[in-house]
C-alpha positions, -999 to 999 in steps of 0.1 A, spaced: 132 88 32 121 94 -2 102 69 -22 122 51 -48 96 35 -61 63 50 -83 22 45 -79 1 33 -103 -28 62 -109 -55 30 -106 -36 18 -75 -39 59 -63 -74 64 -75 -85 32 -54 -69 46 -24 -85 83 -31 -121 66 -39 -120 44 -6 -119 72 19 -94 49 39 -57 46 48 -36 20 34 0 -4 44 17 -20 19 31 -49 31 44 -85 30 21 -116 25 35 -155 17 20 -142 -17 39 -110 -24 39 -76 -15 -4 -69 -3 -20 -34 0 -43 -39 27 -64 -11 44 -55 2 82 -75 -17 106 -65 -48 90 -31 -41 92 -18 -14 114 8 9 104 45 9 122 64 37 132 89 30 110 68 29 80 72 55 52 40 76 54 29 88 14 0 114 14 -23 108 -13 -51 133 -16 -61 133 21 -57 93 27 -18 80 37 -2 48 19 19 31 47 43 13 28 64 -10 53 104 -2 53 111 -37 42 88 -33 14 106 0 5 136 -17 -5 125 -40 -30 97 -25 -49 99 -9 -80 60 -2 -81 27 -1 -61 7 -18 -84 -29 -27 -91 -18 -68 -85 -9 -60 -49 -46 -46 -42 -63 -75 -63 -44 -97 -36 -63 -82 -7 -92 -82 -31 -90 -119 -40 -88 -125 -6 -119 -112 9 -142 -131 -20 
């Protein structure tokens, strides 16, 4: 499947700068980019390499976004302060 959707450069910069692997995916807030270990990825996910670190971006989440934004990290952010 391929992406329909763009990356914000901060949103890919975060995700090159962390070291780590990411999911996007659903929260009762909006769509959440949240790093693996806190949520696992599924098979079904679509896998994005960026630099050596993967975005998992959940199939539902596919459909409907138009962008990985900066807002969707700030909710994991928000959450963890």
């Amino acid at each position: 499947m391929i992406p329909s959707f763009t990356i914000d450069e901060k949103v890919r910069a975060y995700i090159r700068k962390s070291g780590q692997d990411f999911r996007l995916c659903t929260s009762p807030k909006g769509p959440v980019l949240l790093p693996i270990g806190t949520a696992e990825p599924k098979s079904s996910d679509m896998k994005i390499l960026i630099g050596s670190n993967v975005l998992y971006v959940s199939k539902l989440q596919a459909k409907y976004i138009k962008k990985v934004e900066w807002a969707m990290v700030e909710r994991f952010l928000n959450q963890q302060s």
